[in-house]
Every structure is written in C-alpha cells, then in structure tokens.
C-alpha positions as CSV (number, residue, x, y, z in Angstrom):
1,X,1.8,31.0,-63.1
2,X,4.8,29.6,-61.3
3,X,5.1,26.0,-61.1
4,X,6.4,24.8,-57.5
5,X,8.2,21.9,-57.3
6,X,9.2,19.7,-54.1
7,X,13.2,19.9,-54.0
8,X,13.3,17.9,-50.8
9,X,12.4,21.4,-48.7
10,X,9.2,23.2,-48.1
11,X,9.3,25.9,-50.7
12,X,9.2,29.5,-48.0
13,X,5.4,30.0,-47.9
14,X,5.9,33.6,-50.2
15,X,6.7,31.9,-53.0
16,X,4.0,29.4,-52.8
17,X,1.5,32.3,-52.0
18,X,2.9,34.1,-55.2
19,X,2.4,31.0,-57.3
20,X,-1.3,31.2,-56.8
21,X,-1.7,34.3,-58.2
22,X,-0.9,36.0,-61.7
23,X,0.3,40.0,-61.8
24,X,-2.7,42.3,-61.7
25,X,-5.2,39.3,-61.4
26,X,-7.3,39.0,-58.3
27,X,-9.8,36.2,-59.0
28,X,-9.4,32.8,-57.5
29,X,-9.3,29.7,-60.1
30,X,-10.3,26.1,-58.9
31,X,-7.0,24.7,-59.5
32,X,-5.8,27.4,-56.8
33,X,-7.9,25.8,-54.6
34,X,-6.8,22.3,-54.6
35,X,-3.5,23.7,-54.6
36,X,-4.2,25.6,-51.6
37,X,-5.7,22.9,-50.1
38,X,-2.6,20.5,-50.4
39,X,-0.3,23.5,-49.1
40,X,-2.2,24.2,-45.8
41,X,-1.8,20.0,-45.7
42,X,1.5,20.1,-46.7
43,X,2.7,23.2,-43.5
44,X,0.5,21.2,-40.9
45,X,2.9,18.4,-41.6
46,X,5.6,20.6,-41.3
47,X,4.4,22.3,-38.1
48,X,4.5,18.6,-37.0
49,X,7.8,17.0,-38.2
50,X,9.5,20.3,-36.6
51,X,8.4,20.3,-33.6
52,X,10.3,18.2,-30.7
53,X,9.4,14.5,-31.0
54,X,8.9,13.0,-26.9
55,X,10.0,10.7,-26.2
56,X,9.9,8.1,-22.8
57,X,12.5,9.2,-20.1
58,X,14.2,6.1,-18.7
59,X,15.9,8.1,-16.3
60,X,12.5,10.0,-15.5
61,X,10.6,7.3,-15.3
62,X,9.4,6.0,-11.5
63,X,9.5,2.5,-10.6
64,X,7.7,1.5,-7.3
65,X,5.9,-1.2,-6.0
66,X,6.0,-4.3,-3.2
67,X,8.0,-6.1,-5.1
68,X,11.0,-4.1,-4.8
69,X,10.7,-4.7,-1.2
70,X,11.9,-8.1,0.1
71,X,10.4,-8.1,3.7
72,X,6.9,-7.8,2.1
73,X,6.3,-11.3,1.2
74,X,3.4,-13.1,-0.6
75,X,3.2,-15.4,-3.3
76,X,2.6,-13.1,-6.1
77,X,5.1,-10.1,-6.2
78,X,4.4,-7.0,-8.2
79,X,6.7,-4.0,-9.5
80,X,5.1,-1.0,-10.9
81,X,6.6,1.7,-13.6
82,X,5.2,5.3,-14.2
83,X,5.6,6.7,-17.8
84,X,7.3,9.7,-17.8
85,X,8.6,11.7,-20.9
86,X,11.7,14.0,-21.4
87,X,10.1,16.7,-20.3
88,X,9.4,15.1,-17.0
89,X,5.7,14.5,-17.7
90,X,3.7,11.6,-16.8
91,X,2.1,9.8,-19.2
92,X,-1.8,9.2,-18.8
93,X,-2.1,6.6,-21.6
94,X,-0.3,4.1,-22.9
95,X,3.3,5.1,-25.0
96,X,2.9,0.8,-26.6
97,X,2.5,-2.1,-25.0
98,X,6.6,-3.4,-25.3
99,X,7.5,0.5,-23.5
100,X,9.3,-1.5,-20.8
101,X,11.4,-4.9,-20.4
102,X,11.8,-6.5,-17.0
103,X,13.8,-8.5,-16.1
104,X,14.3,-10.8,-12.5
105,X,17.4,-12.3,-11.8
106,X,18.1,-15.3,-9.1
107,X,21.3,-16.9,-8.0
108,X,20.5,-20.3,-6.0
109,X,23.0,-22.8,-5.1
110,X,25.3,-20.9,-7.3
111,X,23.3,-20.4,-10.4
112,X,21.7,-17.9,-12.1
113,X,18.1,-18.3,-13.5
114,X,15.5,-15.8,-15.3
115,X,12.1,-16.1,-13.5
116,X,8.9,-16.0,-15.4
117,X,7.1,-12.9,-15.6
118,X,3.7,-11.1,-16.4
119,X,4.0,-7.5,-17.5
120,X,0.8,-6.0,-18.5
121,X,0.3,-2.3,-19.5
122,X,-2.7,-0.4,-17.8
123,X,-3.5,1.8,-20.3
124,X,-3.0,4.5,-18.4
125,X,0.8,5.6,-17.9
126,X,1.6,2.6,-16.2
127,X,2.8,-1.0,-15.9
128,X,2.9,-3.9,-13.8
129,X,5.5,-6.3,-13.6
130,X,4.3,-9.5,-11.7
131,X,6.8,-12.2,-10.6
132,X,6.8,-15.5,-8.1
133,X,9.7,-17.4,-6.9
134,X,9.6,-20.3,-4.5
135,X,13.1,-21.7,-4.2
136,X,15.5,-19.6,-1.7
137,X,17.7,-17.4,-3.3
138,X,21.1,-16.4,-2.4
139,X,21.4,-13.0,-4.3
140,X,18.2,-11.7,-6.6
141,X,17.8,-8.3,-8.5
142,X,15.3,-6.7,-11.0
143,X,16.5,-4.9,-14.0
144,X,14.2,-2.8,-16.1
145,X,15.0,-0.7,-19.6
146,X,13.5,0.7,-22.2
147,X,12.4,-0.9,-25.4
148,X,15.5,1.0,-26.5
149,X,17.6,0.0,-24.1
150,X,17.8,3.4,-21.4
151,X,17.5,2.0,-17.7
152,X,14.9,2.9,-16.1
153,X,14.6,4.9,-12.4
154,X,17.2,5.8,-10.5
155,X,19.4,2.5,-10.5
156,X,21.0,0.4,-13.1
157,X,19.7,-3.0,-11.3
158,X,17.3,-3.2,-8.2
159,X,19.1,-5.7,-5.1
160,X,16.8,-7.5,-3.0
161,X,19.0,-8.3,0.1
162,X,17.4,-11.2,2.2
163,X,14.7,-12.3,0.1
164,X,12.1,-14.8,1.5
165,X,10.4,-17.5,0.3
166,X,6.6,-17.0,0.7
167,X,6.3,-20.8,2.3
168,X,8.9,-20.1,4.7
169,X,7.9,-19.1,8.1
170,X,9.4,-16.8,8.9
171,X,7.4,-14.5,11.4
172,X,7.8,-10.9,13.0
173,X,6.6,-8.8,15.7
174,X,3.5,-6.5,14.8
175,X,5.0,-3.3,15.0
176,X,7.5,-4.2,11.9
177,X,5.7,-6.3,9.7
178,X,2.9,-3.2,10.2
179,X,5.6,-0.8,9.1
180,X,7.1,-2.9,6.2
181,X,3.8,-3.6,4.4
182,X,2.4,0.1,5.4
183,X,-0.4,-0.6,7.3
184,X,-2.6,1.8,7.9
185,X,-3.8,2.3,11.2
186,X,-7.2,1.1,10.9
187,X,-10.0,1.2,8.6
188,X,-13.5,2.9,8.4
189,X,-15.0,-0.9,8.2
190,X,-12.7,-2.0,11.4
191,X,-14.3,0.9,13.7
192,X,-17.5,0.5,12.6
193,X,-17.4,-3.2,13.5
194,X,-16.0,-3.2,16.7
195,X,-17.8,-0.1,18.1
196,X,-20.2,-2.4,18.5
197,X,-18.0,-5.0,20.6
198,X,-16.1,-3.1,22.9
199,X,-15.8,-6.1,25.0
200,X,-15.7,-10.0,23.7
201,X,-16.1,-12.5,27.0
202,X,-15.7,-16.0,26.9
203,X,-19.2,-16.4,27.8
204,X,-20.0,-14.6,24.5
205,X,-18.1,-16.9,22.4
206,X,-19.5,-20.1,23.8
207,X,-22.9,-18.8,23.9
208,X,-22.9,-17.7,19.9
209,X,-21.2,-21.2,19.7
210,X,-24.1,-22.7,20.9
211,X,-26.3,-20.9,19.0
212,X,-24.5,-21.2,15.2
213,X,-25.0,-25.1,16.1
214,X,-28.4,-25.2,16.8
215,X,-28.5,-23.6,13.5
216,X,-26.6,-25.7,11.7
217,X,-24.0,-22.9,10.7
218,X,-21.0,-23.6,8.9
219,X,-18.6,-22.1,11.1
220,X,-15.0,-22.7,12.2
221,X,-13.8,-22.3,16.2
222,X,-10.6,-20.7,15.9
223,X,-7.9,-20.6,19.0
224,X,-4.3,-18.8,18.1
225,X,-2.0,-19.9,20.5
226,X,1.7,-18.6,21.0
227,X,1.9,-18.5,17.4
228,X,0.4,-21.4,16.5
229,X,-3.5,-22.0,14.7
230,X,-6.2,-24.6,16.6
231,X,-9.3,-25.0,14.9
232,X,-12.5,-27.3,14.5
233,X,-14.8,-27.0,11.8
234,X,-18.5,-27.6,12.3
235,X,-21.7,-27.8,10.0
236,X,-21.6,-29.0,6.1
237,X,-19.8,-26.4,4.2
238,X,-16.3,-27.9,5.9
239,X,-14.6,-27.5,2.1
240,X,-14.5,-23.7,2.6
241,X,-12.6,-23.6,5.9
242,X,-9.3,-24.1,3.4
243,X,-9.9,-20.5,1.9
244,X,-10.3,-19.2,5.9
245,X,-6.6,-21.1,7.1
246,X,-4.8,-20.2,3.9
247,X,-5.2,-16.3,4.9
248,X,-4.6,-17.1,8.5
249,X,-1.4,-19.2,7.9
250,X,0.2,-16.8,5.2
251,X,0.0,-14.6,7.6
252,X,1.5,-16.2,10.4
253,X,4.3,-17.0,8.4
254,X,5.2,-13.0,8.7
255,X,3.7,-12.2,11.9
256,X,3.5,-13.5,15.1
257,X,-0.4,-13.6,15.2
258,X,-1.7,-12.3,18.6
259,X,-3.6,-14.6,21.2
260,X,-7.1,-14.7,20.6
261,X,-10.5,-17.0,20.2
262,X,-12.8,-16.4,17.5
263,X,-15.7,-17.8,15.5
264,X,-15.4,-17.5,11.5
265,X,-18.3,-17.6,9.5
266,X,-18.1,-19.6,6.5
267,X,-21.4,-19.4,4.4
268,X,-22.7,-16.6,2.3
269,X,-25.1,-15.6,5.1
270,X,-24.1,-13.2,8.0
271,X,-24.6,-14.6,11.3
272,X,-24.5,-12.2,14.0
273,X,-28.2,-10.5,15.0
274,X,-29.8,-13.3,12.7
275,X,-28.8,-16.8,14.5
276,X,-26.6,-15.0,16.9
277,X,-27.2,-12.2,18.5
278,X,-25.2,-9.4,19.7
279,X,-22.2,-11.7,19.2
280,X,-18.8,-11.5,17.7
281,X,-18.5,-13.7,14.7
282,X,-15.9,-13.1,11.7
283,X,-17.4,-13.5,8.4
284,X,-16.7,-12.5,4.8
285,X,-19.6,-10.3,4.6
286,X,-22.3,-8.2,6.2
287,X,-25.2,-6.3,6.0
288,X,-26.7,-3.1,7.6
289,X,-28.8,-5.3,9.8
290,X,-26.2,-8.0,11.3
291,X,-22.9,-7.4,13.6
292,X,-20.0,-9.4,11.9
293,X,-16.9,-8.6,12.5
294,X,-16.1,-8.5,8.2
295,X,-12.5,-9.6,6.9
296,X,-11.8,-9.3,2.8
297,X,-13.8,-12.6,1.4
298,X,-11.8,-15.5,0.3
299,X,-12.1,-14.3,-3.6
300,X,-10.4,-11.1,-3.2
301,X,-7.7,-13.0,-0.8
302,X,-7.4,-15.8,-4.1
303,X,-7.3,-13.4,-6.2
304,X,-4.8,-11.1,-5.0
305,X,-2.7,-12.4,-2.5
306,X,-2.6,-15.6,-3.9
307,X,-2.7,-14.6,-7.6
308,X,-5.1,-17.6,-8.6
309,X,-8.6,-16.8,-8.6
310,X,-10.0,-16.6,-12.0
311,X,-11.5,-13.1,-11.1
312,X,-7.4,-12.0,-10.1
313,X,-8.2,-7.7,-10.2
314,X,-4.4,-7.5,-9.9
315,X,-4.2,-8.6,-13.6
316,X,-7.0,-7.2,-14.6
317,X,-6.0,-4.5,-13.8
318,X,-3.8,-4.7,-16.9
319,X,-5.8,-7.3,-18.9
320,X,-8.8,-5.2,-19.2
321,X,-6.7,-2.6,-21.4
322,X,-5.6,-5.7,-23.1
323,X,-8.7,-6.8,-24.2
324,X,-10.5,-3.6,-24.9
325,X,-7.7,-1.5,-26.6
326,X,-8.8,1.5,-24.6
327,X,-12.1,3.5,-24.0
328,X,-12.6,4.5,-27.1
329,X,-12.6,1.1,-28.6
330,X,-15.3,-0.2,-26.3
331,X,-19.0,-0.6,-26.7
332,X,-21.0,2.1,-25.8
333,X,-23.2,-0.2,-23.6
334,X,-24.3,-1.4,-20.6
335,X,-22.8,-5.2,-19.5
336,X,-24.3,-7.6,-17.1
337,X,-23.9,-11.8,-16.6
338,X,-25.1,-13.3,-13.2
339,X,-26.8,-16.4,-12.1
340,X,-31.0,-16.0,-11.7
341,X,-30.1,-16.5,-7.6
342,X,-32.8,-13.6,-6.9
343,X,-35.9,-12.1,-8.0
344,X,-34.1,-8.5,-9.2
345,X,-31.9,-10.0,-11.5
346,X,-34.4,-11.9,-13.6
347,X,-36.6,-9.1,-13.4
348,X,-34.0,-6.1,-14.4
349,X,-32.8,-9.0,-17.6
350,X,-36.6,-9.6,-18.4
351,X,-37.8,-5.6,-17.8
352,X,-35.3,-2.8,-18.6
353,X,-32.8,-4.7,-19.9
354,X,-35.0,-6.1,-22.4
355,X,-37.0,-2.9,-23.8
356,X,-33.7,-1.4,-23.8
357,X,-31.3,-4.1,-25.7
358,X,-29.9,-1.4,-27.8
359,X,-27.9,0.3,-24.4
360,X,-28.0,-2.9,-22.7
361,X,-26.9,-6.4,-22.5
362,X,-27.9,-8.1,-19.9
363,X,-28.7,-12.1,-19.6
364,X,-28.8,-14.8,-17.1
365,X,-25.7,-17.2,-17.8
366,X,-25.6,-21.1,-17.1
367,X,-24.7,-22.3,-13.9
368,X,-21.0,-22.7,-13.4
369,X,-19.4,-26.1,-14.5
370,X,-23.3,-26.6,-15.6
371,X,-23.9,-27.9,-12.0
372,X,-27.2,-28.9,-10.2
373,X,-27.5,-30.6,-6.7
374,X,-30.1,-32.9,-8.2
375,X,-30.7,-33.9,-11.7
376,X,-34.4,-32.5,-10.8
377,X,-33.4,-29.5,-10.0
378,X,-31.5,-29.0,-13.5
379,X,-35.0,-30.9,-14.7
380,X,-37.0,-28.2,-13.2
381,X,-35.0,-24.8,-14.5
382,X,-37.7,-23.8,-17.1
383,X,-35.6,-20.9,-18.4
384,X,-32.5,-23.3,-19.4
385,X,-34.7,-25.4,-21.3
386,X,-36.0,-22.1,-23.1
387,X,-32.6,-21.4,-23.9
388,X,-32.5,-18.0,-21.9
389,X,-29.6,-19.0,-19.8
390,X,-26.1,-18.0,-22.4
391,X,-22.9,-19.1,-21.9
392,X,-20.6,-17.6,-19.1
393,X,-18.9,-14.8,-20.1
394,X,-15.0,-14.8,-20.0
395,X,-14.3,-12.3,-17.2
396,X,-11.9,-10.0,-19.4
397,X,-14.6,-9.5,-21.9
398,X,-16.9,-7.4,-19.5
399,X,-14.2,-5.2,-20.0
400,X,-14.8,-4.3,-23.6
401,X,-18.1,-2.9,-22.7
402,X,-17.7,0.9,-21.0
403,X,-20.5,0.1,-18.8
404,X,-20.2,-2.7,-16.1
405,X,-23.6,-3.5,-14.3
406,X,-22.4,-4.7,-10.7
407,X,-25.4,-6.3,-9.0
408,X,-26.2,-8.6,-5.5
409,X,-26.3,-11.9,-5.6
410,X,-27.3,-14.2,-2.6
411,X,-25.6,-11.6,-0.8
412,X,-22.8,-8.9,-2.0
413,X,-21.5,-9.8,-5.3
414,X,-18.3,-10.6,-4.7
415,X,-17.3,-9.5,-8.4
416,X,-17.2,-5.7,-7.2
417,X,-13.4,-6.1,-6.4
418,X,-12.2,-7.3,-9.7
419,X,-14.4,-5.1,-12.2
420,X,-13.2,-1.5,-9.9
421,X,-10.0,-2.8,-10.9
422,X,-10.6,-2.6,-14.7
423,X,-10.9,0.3,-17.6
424,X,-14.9,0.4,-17.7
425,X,-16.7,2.2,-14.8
426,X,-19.1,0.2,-12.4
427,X,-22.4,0.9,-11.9
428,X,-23.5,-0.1,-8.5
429,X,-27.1,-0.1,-6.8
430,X,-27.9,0.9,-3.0
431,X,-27.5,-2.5,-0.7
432,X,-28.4,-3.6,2.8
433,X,-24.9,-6.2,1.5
434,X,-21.6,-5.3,1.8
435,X,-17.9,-6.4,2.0
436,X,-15.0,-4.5,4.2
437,X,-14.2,-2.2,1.8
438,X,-17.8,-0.7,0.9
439,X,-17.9,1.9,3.5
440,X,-14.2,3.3,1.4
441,X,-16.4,3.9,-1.7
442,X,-18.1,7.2,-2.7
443,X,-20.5,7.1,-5.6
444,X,-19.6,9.7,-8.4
445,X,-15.8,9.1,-7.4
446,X,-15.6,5.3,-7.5
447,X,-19.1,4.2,-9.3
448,X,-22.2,5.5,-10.3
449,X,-24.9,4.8,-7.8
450,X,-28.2,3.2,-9.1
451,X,-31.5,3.1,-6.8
452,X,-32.1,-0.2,-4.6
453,X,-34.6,-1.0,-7.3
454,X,-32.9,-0.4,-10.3
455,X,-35.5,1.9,-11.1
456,X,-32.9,4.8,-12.5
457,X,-30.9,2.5,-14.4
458,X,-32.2,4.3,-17.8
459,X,-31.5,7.9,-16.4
460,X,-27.6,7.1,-15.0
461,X,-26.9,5.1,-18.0
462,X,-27.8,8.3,-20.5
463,X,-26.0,10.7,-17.7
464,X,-22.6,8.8,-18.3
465,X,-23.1,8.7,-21.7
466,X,-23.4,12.4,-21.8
467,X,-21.0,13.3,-19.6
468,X,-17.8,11.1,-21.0
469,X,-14.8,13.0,-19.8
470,X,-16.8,12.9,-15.9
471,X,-16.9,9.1,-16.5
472,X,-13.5,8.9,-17.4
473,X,-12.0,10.4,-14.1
474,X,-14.1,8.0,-12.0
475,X,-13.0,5.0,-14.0
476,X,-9.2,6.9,-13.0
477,X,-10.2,6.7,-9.5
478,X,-11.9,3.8,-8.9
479,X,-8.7,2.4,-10.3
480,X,-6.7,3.9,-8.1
481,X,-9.0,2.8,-5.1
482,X,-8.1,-0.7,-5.8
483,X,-4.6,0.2,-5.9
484,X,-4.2,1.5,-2.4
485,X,-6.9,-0.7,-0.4
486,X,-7.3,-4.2,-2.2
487,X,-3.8,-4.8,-2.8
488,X,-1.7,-7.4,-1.5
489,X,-0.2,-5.9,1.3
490,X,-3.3,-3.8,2.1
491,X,-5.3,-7.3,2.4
492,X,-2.7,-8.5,4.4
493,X,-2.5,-5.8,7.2
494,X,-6.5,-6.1,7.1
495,X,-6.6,-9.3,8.5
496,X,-3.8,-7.7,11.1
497,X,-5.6,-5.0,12.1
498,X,-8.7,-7.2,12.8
499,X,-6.6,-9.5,14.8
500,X,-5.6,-7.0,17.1
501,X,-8.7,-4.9,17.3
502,X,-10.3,-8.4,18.4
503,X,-7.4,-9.2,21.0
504,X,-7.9,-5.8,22.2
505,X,-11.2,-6.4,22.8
506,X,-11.1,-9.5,24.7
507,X,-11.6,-9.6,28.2
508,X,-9.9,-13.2,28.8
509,X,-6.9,-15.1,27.9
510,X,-7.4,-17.8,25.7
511,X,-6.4,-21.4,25.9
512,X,-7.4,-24.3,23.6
513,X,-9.5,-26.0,26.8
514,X,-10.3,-29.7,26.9
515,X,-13.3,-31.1,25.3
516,X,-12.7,-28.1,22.0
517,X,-11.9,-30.7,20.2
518,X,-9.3,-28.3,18.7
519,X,-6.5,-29.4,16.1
520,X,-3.6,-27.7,15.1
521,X,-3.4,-26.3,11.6
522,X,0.2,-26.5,10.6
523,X,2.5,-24.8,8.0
524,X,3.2,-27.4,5.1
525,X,6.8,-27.9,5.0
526,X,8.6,-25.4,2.5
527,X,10.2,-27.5,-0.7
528,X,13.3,-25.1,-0.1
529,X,15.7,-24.1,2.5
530,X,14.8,-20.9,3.8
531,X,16.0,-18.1,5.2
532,X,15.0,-15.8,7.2
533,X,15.8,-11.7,6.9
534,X,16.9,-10.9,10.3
535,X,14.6,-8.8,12.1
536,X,14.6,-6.0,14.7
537,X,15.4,-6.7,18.3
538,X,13.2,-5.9,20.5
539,X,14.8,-2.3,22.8
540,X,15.7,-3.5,26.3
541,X,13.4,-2.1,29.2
542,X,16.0,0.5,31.1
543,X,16.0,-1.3,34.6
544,X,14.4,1.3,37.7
545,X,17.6,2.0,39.8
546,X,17.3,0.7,43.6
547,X,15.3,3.1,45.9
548,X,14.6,5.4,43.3
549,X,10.8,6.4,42.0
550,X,10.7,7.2,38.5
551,X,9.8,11.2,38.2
C-alpha cells in the first residue's frame, strides 16, 4: 500500500482513497479503518480552517444607550454595544468578555481625567458600559474600540455637549424632559389606577388624612409648590420617607414638577379601601383589593436610578452572565431564599421543596444583619435554633441556578425586578400583590406562571425542563422587559406620568395652608459648579388682532 505522508498540505482526497486499497483487492483491513477514521478527522478540520473565520465588525457594531445622551441625567449613566459580525449579523451570545474597551473622557478646569467604569457583558450579544461623574465638565466624550483596536459605531469618539451634573438642579418644562428621556405616554398600571379617581378634592385628601392617623399609618403629606417640595411625615416608620424625597427631588432637579397634594404611603401595607377608603393615596404597592395610586418601590428606584441597592438589576443584568458562565453551565434546578414572613413559604420549603431536593433548593435564610426587635423574639424562633434558617445567599448566585423561584413576602416580593433582569427564567405564582409594572408582564413570555398555591410547582418545573429552547426565549424576553420599562429613564418618566395624571385629576389648587405643619425639603447643595444645558423656549402665544374673532 501507499504510505501518505503530511507535507504541510492535505494530500487531494484520491490519493488518500487509493492508499486504502491494494489493486484487485476489495476487503477492508482494520488498519484501513483507523486510517479512515483519522482522514474523515483530518477533512472536517479542513472544512473548518477554510472556511471564512468571523470576526466582530467595529464598524457594524451598534452603540446606544442613555448615556450617550447628556440631557438624560441620573446618577448612574449607562452606554450599550450590540455585537455584530462582518457579515452584519448580530451576535446572540457572548464573542469574550474583553470584546469591547470603553473609554470616558472629562476636561474640568482644564484637565483631562479617565472616569471609572463598569463594563459587564450580558451574555447575549451585548454590553453595558456604566459610568458616574459628579464634578461639572467643560468638554466630555466616550470612546469605544475593539479588543483589537477597530472603533466601534459610526463615530471615532462620542461628544456630550452640555453635560450635567446629576446634583445640579437644573429643571425643564414637561413636554421636553418627556421627550429627552422617551417617555411613554402612559402605562397600563397608570390607567388602571386613576380610572378609579377621576376626580381628587381637597375634602378627599383631608379626610383619608384623618383616617391614615387614626390608624397609625406611616404616611408622608406631600405639597409641590411652584417647584419646590413641602412635606410632613407622620406615624413611626419616619426613616423611610428618605427613599420617597430622594425620587421626588431627582426629579425635580430635571423637571419642573406640577402643583399638586398628595399622601404617600410608606409601609409595606396598601392603604386605600383597607384604612382609607375610596381615597387617593401613593404607595409602593398594591393589591387586587385596595385603590393606591402605585409608583416603582424604593428598591427598584435604589437600585437603578441610583445604582446602589444591593439587588442593582442594571448590573445584574451583566453580573448574572458573570457568575454563571451561561445557561449551559447552570444547575439544572429550582432556587429559592426568603425569610419565613408567611405561612406559604415555610410550607412550600417544608413540603415540595423538601420531597423534591433533587429539582429543588429551597430554604428559609437568617434574618438580615441577624436582626430581632427583641432578644425574645430571636429567643423564640424555634427553627433558628434547629439550624433550618442557612445563611443569606449572595444575590448573583441565584443566578447560577436556571430556575429562580420568585415568591410574596409580607406583600409583593420586591426581588421580582432584579431576578427578570438576569440569565435564569423566573417562576412566578398568581397574587392578589403587585407592583407598577405587573400588569406589563405576560406569563409564558416573561415567566412561568405557578398556581396561587404552589400546587403545580412539580408539573412547570418538569415542563421547562423539557422544553429548553421555549425557556430560553422567555429568559430573552423577560430580559428585554427590564430593558425597556425598569430602566432609569423609564422609572423616571413613571413618577412623571403619575404626577400629572394626579394634577389632572385634581379639582383644587393647592397651597401649603396654615396649621400643615409643612417643611420644605430642599436640594443639598451640589459640591460642583454647575451648569445648566440651555433649554427650549417656550413659543410665544400669536396675539388676537383688535376687533377681529379668530375663524
């Protein structure tokens, strides 16, 4: 037989064919298998190594995002690149972790400085690029490459032209800050809410007053003012009220906030229809039986306009690729941690989860910080001094599990946010409890529903199990849901589009009367000198010429 021999080329695929046989001989001889074996190996590669390697497209490549807009302010920025290849497709997993470099450039009192940033890759395509700066620049640009060096989009260097400090206050009218930040008009939450106030009276607001403090409510007595914040907080959960102004003020640093008088709930509880009812009160969440009026809770406004709640769905957006290493590197099981705050959770952690450990983990953790009101009540917790209460879990780690368990608390688990933002899909019962952006959510596009009682738990879990690629695409979308509704600006023009909705509604002027006991809440002075972007004027009314009716 002929003996083949590697001379830096494949050898043509006849003469290797040839080799394997002698002249006149048709049987087949082991060593022509092995042979055979490594030559079907040895074209595969060369199928491979010829054909086109792809390759990221700098030029192809999309950047987007807030960030690259400087008249949408907050204190956490963000800049966004899409993937895309040579052949001008985008990428639906991650081409590395280092595909990108960022890069943010500030000139202040005639230097230049690098400011810090946090890129994370999502795993999917994309990346985020997350920046804050609080001194007032005089010139500031954003440069992103390659790893190999290509710029990336359509411009060698991103200008931001009149950038603003987020502290500065620096307010504009409605109509353009609702057009720089994209507001939508309203939301499915919004209408559903206010249908049911189509008229707020003075009357109304003193009376449900009256009531919250017979009641000992923790509530806080807003009055916005020609631009400026009065408020007085009454019952004993007075630390919360800083969570309520933060949002309020932020926002009135952009926007002239309209005239209005309101009462803002600050306990877990809804108010409205249980200690007042039939009237308007704001609160953080709601339920199918109460009216509030429901705003985005202070843990989605930490953690994503703010960018420093622990539970920040902004980064883990990215993080949760980070830690798992992608779906296929995840358990194949169900997750849950939560507190023992109701009767379902120790029973689903005591039943199901328990004659089922092999699908699911599910335990009660310790109370945060290990804190009890009383030393009796820590005395009196029987299942911590069993030793069935586990440490809390870091929040990133849910996200190495492909199933997240999402269930109520005292009220709506205000987790829901943060774990729709990450690589694992969320499975989420039927509630009476919800937040402002439940009534967005569709199950089988953003979550898989469960059954009020948890009762189905079993049967969903071995549906997405079986049905991978399905589970996949809501993960995708869920995703993508946080994306367009919890984001910065979207939270933002939220808590807009309440504000007018409510001043719409309001059959009265208001005025911080006598006896309120109202105090202003004031900006803290900025650590910077700001400026502001110069903003639209305001079209002159054409004046009605003299004895002349307008047609």
């Amino acid at each position: 037989m002929q003996e083949v021999r590697n001379s830096g080329s494949f050898t043509s695929l006849s003469s290797v064919v040839e080799s394997f046989w002698e002249p006149g001989i048709i049987s087949w001889r082991a060593e022509d298998t092995m042979r055979a074996a490594v030559f079907l190996l040895a074209l595969a590669l060369a199928c491979i190594c010829a054909a086109k390697k792809v390759n990221i497209s700098g030029k192809k490549s999309i950047v987007y995002g807030p960030g690259l807009n400087p008249r949408i302010v907050s204190p956490a920025r963000y800049v966004f690149v899409q993937a895309v290849d040579d052949k001008g497709k985008n990428y639906t997993s991650s081409p590395g972790s280092d595909a990108f470099r960022f890069t943010v450039v500030m000139k202040s009192d005639g230097r230049y400085s690098h400011l810090k940033t946090k890129v994370f890759d999502r795993g999917d395509g994309t990346y985020q690029c997350e920046y804050f700066f609080n001194t007032q620049p005089d010139q500031m640009h954003i440069e992103i490459r390659t790893k190999t060096g290509e710029v990336v989009g359509t411009k060698d260097r991103y200008e931001l032209k009149n950038p603003e400090v987020e502290s500065c206050v620096c307010p504009t009218t409605e109509e353009d800050f609702a057009k720089q930040y994209g507001c939508r008009e309203s939301a499915t939450q919004i209408d559903i809410d206010f249908a049911k106030f189509p008229s707020i009276t003075q009357e109304m607001i003193d009376k449900a007053m009256e009531v919250l403090n017979e009641r000992e409510a923790s509530i806080v007595h807003y009055v916005f003012k020609n631009g400026k914040i009065y408020a007085k907080v009454h019952g004993k959960y007075e630390g919360f009220k800083q969570y309520a102004d933060k949002m309020w003020l932020a926002l009135a640093r952009r926007v002239k906030l309209p005239d209005m008088e309101f009462l803002f709930n600050m306990g877990d509880w809804p108010q409205s229809n249980l200690s007042a009812q039939g009237l308007p009160v704001v609160s953080w969440g709601a339920s199918n039986d109460t009216d509030d009026i429901v705003v985005p809770t202070y843990k989605v406004v930490l953690g994503t306009v703010f960018g420093t709640d622990l539970e920040n769905m902004r980064e883990m957006d990215g993080l949760s690729y980070k830690t798992s290493g992608g779906w296929t590197k995840k358990k194949n099981k169900m997750i849950w941690r939560g507190r023992d705050c109701n009767k379902m959770r120790v029973d689903f952690v005591d039943g199901v989860a328990a004659e089922n450990s092999n699908l699911i983990d599910a335990q009660i953790s310790r109370n945060h910080f290990d804190y009890y009101p009383t030393p009796e009540d820590r005395r009196k917790d029987k299942r911590l001094h069993a030793g069935k209460k586990v440490k809390r879990m870091a929040f990133e780690d849910y996200f190495k599990y492909k199933y997240i368990l999402n269930l109520d608390g005292t009220v709506a688990a205000y987790r829901l946010s943060t774990l729709l933002a990450g690589d694992s899909v969320v499975f989420k019962h039927d509630s009476k409890w919800h937040e402002h952006f439940y009534a967005d959510l569709e199950p089988f596009v953003h979550y898989i529903p469960l059954k009020d009682d948890l009762s189905d738990t079993m049967e969903q879990l071995k549906w997405a199990r079986n049905h991978d690629k399905r589970v996949r695409k809501i993960v995708a979308q869920s995703r993508q849901f946080v994306r367009d509704h919890l984001s910065n600006e979207a939270v933002y023009c939220y808590y807009l589009r309440v504000a007018q909705r409510y001043r719409a509604a309001m059959a009265y002027k208001p005025t911080v009367r006598k006896g309120m006991g109202l105090e202003e809440v004031k900006q803290e002075q900025p650590k910077t000198a700001c400026k502001c972007a110069p903003k639209p004027k305001k079209a002159k009314k054409a004046k009605k010429a003299a004895g002349k009716d307008e047609l």
